[in-house]
N, C-alpha and C positions, 0 to 999 in steps of 0.2 A: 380434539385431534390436532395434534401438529402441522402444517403447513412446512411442505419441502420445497425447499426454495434452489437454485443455484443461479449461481453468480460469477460472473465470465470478467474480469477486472484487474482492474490495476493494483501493485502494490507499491509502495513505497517507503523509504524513513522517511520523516520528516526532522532537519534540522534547524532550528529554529533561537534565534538572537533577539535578545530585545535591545534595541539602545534608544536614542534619548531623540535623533536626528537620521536619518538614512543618507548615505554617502552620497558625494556629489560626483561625475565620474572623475576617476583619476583619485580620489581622496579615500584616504582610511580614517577613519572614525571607531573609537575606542565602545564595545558594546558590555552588556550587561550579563543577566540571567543567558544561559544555553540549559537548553533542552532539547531532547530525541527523544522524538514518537513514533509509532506505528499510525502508516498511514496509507494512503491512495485512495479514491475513488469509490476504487469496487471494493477493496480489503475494508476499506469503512462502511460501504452498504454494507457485505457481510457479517460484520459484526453485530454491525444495529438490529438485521433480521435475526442475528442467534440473540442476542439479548432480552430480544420483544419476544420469545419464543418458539422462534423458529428453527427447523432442521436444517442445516444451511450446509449447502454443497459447493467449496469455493474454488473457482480454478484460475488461477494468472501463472506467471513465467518471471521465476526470479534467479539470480544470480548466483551460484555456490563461492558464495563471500560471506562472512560477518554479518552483513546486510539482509541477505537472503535467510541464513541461517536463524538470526533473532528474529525474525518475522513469521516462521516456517513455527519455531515454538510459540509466537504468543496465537498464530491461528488453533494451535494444537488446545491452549490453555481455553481459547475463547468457546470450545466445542468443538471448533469445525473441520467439516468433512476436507481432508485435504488429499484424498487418494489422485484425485490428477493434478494437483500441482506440479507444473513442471518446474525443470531445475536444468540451467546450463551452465558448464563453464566459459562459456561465447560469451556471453554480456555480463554484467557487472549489473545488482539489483537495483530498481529504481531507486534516487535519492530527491527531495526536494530541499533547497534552500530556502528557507525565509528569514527575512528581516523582519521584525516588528518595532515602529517605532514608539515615541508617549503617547502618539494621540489614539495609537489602538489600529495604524492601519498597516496593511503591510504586502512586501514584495516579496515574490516565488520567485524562482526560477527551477526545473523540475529536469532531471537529465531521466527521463526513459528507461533504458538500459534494455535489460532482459522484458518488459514491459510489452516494447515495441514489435520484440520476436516472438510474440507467440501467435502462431498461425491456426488455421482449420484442422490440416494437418498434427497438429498438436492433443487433438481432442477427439476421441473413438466417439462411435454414434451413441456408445451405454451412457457417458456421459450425462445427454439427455434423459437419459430412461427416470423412470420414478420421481417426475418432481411437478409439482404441481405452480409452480412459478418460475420464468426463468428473466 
């Protein structure tokens, strides 16, 4: 029997550069490979619990931009329950920057956005109903 899970969390893209050296401040430095992921926190618990087989009930606060949008379809692709996902046009969806450099390590910087708005208020008590994890 499945395991219903939900998951109250962050989402994010992840923007992501590799280059050779990480900038010094004030310095631009020429980078590599770019990639965009699906990311955040709790959007990556979720997934993990629907992969491993789980019923996975996901709820964060994303941004009706680009952002919010391609994220809203790969939870859709992943399985997941998305009926309370909220959506504003107030904030703008989480993004994360990262740098990676040669040696494999690397720096974030993570701008929130829609993330940081979602409140209690945002989430009816059914919500909880029916999940055996939360």
């Amino acid at each position: 029997m499945k395991k219903k899970v939900l998951v109250i969390g962050s989402s994010n893209t992840d923007m992501v550069v590799q280059t050779a050296e990480f900038p010094k401040p004030g310095e631009t430095v020429l980078g590599g490979t770019f990639l965009m992921n699906p990311g955040g926190k709790g959007a990556n618990q979720a997934v993990a619990a629907a992969r491993l087989g789980s019923n996975v009930r996901f709820v964060a606060k994303i941004g009706k931009d680009i952002f919010g949008q391609e994220a809203k379809k790969g939870f859709s692709k992943e399985g997941l329950d998305i009926k309370y996902l909220v959506e504003t046009a107030g904030h703008a969806s989480g993004v994360a920057l990262i740098t990676v450099n040669a040696n494999g390590e690397n720096e974030i910087v993570v701008a929130s956005g829609a993330n940081m708005a979602l409140l209690p208020t945002d989430l009816p008590d059914e919500v909880f109903e029916d999940v055996d994890f939360v």
